[in-house]
N, C-alpha and C positions, 0 to 999 in steps of 0.2 A: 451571384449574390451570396454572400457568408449568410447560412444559417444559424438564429439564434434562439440558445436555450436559456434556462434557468439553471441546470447543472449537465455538464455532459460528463460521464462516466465509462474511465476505458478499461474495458478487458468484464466481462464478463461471469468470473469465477465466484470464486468462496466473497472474498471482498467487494469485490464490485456488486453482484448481483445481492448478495444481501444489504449495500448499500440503495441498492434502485429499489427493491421491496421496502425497505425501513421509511425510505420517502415518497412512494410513490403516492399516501394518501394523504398528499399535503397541497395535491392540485399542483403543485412546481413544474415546469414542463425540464422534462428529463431524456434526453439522449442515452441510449448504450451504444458503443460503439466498440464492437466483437471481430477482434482478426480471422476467426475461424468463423465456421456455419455451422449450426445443429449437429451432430453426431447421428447420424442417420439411422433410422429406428429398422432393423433387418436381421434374418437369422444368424449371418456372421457375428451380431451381438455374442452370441453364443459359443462360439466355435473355436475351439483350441486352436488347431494349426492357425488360421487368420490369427488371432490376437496376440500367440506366443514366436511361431515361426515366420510369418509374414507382417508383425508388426504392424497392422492394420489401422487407422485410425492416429497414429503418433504424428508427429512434425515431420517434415519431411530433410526443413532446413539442415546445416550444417553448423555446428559452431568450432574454435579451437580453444585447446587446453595453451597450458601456460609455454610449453614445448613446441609452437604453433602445429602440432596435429588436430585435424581434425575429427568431429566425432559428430554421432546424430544422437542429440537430446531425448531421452523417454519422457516428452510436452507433449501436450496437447492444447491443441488452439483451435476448442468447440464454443460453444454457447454452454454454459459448467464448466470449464474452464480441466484442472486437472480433477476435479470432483467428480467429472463421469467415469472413469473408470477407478477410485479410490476403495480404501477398503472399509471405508466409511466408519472405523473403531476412533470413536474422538473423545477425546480427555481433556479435562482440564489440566494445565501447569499446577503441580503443589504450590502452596501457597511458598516455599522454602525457596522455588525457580525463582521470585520477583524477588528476593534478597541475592545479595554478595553470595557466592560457594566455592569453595576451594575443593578446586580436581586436581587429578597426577599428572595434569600437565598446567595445570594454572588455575587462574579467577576466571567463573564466569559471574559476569556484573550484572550488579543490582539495576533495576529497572527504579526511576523516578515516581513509579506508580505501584501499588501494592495490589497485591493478590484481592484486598479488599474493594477495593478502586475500580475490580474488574468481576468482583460475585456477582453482585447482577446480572449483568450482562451474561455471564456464563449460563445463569439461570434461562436468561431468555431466549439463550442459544440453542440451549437444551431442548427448551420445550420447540422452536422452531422448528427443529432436528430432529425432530419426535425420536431422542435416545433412549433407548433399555437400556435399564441396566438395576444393581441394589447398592444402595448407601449402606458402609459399614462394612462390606468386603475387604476393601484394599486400605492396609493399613498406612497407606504414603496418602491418601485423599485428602483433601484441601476437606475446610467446613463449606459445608452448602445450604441457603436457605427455605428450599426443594427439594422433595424426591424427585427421581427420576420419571418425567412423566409417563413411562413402560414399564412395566416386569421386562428383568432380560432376558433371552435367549438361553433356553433350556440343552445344557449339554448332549450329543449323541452319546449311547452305550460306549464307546472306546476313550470317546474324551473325558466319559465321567469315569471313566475307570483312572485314567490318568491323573487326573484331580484329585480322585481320595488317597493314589498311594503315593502322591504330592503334598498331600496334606499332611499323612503318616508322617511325615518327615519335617516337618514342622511348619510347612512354608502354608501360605497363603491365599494361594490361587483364587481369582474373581472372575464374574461374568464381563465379558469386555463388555464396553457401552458401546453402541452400533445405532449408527443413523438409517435406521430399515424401517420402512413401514410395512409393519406386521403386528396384528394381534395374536399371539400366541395361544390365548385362550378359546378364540373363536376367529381361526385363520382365514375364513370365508371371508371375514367383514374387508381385510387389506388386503395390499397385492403380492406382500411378499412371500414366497412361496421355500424359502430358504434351499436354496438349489445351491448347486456346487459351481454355479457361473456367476458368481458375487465379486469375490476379489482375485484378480485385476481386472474382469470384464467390465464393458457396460452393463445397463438392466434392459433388458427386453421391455420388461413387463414396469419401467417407471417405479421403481417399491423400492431405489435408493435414494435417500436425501441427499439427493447433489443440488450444485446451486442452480443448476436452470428448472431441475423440478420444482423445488420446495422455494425459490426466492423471483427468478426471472420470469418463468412464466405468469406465477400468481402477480408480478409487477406489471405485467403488460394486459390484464385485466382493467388496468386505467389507462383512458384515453389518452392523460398527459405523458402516458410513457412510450418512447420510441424504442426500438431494436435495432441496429442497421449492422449485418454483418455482414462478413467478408472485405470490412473494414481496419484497414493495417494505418496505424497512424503512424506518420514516419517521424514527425516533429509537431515541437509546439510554440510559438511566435509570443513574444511579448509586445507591450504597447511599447511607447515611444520613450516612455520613464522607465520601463525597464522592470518595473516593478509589478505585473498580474500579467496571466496568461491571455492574451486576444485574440487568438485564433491558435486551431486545432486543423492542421494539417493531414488529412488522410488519403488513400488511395480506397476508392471504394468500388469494387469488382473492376480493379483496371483503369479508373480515372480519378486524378487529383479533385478533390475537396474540401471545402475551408466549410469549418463550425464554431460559433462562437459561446460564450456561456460565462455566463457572471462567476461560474464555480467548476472547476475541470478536478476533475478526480481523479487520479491513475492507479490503476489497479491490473499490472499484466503479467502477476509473478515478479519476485526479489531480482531475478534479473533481467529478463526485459523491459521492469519498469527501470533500472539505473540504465538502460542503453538508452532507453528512451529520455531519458533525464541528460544523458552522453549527447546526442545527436543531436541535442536542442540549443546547442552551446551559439553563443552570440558576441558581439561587442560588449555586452553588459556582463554578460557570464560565461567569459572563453574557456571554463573550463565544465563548462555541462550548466546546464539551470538549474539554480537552486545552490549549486556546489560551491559558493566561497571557501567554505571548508575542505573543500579538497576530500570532503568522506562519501558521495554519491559512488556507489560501484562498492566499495569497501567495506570490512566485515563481514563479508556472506559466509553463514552458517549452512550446513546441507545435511547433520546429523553422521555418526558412523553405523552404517546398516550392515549386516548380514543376516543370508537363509542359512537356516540349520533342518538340514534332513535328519531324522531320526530312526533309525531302521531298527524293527524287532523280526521275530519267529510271528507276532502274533499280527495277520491283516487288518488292516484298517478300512472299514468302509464306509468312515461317516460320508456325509454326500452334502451336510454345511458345519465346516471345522471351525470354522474363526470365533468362538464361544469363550475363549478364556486367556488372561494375563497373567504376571505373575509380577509383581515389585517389590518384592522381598527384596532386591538388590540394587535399588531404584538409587537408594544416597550412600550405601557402603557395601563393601563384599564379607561374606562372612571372615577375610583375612586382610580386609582391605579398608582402611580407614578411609577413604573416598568412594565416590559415590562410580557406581559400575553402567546403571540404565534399567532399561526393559524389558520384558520377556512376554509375546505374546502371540497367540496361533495364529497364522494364516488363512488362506481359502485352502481345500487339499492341493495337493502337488497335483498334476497330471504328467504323464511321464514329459508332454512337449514343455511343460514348462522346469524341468528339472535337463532338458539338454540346452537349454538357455548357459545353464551353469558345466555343464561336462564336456569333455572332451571330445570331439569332434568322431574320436575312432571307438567311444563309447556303443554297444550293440542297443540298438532299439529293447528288447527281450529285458535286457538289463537293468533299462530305465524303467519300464514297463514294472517289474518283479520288485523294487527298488520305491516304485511307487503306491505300489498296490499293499506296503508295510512300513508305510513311512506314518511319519506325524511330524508337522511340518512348523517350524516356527520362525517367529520373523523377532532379531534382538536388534534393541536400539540405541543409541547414548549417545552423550552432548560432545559435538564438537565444538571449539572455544573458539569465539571472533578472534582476526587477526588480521591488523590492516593490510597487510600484504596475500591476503585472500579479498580476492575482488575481479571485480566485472568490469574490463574497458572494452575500448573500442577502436580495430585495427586502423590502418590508415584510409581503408576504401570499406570502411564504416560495421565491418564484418564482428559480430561477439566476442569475444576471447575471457575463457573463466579460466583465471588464475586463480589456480586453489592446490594446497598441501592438505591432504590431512592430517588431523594434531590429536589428541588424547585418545592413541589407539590402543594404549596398553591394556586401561580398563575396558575396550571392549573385547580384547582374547580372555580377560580374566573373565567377565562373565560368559561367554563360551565355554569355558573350563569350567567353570562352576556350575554351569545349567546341563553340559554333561555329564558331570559327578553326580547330580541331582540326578538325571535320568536313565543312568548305567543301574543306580538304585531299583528301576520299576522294570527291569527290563531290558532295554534298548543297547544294542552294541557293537550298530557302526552309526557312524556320525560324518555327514557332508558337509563344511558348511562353506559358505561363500561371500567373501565383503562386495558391496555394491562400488562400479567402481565410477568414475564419474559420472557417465552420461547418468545415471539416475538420479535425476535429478528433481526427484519428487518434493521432501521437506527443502525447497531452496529459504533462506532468510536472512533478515540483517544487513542487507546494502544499502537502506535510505534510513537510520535511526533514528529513532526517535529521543529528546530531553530536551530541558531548559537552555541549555549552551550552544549559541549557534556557530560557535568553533571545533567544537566535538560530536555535532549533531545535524542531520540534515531540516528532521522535521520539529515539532514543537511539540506539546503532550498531548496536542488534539489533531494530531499526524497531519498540522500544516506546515508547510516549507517555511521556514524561516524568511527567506529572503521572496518570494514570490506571497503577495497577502489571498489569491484567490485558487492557488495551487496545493492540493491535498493529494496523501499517498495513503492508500490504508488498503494494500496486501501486508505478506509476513516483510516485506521491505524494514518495516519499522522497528521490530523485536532487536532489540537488544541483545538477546539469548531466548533459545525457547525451549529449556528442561533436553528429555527424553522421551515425549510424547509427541503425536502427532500436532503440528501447527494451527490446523484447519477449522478447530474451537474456538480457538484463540481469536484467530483474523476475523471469522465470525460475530465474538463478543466485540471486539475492536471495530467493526464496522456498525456494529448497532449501536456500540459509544457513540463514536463521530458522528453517527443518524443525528443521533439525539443533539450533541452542538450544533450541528446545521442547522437542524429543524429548529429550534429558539434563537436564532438568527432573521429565521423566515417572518 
């Protein structure tokens, strides 16, 4: 017998689980339904080798590139979804990302919805998020109608030394805003203890705002909200008009499943959720649900990433680095009438996580010595949709991410230019590293969202055009998402959509 809800909600993460918080106190009887299990709370939490060498905790799956090689994705399919091991520094898009902007290699497009459309929500993201941070830092910041519900995160002695003679030079360095729960003035009161196993670990100790701490669990404090993981939905069934989802098709710990729900949500990452959208394909919609348009899979954005090691004479021993940005470079380079990206510190290196990046016959000692004088940053900028960047599905149903990367010029320029800057203070060798597929952290842009349902999957309240009880609300929908991390964003956008649902109800 098909089980029936009032909303069933799949995938668990940033989007999902803040959508099952936002309604959970509506009485609606709500399903989650989580491919993975918990993240298991143990001292490997902690533990270099485990999390950098043994890859602990990630997907196990296989997907292919455009080349059909395969690769093993850095996913995860927990309850938090990729938010348990994030680095929890979340920004809002400047308000200039929801307009038209020309880069050096093209337009990234305006959003049907403006920066305004979405303050709110950002606000309330915030305060969920319990972010530090200071208004009036970063000179790229959007208007906001809030302080940041925290003081930020006070620099260690080596970072603030970096900062001021960053400053000397004209640039503008800010406190990143960090989803930690920590009283800085009176550390006893929270749990976060600003340890050097932040980012990319998990938290031992629960003191990062990921979405099963701060949304999922607090959801399942009401009776009407269900959990059920280790739940892989493989498809989704329409009625007989073709037109609303009827049944949710899952396997759950090894046995088929049918769940029914007046409102199905998909929320499983930009690209599991267009496989899923792929795999659901029928007589009605032979090319994936939802997809008359032909754009389901298509446009995935994934950011151009690299680490940049910074080696001085002088040790580094902060023990929590990730305290500061820099967006001086954010819409143009000091030689570059286009916009370059981000600049912002990471957790420290440890050596296991700097042979991630080195050469196989590199000496331990080396990394080691290399690490113990580094200052480690993570730069980021807008890669630009391209329909020919997308996510199908092989013919025995296997992932396949067709992706090029595109506007890589401006991210050597800001390399260039963030080592000029820091040749200035010191520093002078430099490692850096582009991330290269499998990281496939910021994914977004395979289900978009506008008013045109020939150029669009969803509508502007991230429902399906063509399905009336089928909504997407991960980064699937983003049109473009700046140079900053996503995970604000899906956030605010999940508590929009909350809010349509809920005046429905």
């Amino acid at each position: 017998m098909t089980q029936h809800y009032d909303f069933i909600i799949i995938g668990a993460g940033a989007g999902g689980g803040t959508l099952a918080y936002a309604l959970s106190t509506t009485g609606q009887r709500i399903l989650i339904l989580e491919r993975g299990d918990y993240l298991p709370r143990e001292k490997d939490n902690w533990n270099a080798d485990e999390i950098f060498l043994n890859q602990r905790y990630q997907v196990t799956e296989k997907w292919l590139d455009q080349a059909g090689n395969s690769f093993s994705p850095e996913a995860f399919y927990r309850v938090g979804g990729n938010t348990k091991v994030y680095g929890a520094a979340l920004q809002r898009m400047r308000a200039e990302d929801f307009g038209e902007l020309q880069h050096y290699d093209g337009i990234s497009p305006a959003w049907e919805l403006s920066y305004d459309d979405f303050e709110p929500y950002y606000t309330r993201a915030e305060s969920l998020f319990k972010i530090h941070g200071l208004r009036g830092e970063d000179p790229t910041e959007p208007p906001a109608s809030a302080e940041y519900p925290f003081q930020p995160f006070g620099h260690e002695p080596r970072i603030a030394e970096v900062a001021a003679g960053l400053e000397a030079q004209g640039l503008h360095p800010f406190h990143l805003t960090l989803a930690l729960n920590r009283d800085e003035a009176n550390p006893q009161n929270r749990p976060c203890i600003r340890c050097e196993t932040c980012d990319p670990y998990p938290c031992l100790v629960d003191a990062k705002c990921d979405a099963q701490v701060t949304c999922v669990d607090p959801a399942l404090q009401h009776a009407n909200v269900t959990l059920q993981t280790n739940a892989y939905v493989t498809h989704l069934e329409t009625n007989s008009t073709e037109n609303r989802v009827e049944t949710v098709v899952a396997e759950v710990n090894g046995q088929i499943e049918r769940f029914s729900a007046d409102t199905v949500v998909v929320s499983c990452g930009a690209i599991n959720s267009a496989a899923l959208l792929l795999r659901s394909a029928n007589d009605q919609h032979p090319q994936g649900l939802a997809n008359a348009s032909g754009q389901v899979g298509r446009n995935l954005i994934m950011h151009n990433h690299s680490a940049l090691f910074s080696i001085s004479d002088q040790p580094n021993s902060t023990v929590f680095q990730k305290t500061l940005g820099v967006n001086d470079f954010y819409f143009q380079g000091p030689d570059q009438d286009y916009p370059l990206g981000q600049i912002q510190l990471t957790g420290k290196a440890n050596w296991q996580r700097m042979s991630l990046f080195a050469p196989e016959s590199t000496p331990r000692s080396t990394l080691e010595y290399m690490a113990a004088h580094s200052v480690d940053w993570w730069l980021t900028n807008e890669d630009l949709p391209r329909p020919e960047n997308r996510v199908t599905l092989t013919s025995m149903g296997k992932i396949q991410v067709n992706y090029t990367p595109n506007n890589l010029k401006p991210h050597q320029d800001l390399i260039n230019v963030w080592q000029t800057h820091l040749k200035q203070i010191g520093f002078f060798m430099f490692w850096s590293q582009l991330m290269p597929l499998r990281v496939v952290w910021h994914q977004g842009g395979t289900c978009r969202f506008g008013s045109d349902p020939t150029t669009s999957v969803l509508d502007l309240n991230c429902r399906a055009h063509e399905v009336e009880n089928l909504y997407v609300i991960d980064a699937s929908f983003l049109p473009c998402m700046g140079a900053v991390n996503p995970t604000l964003t899906i956030i605010a956008n999940a508590l929009r959509v909350a809010d349509h649902l809920k005046a429905a109800i």
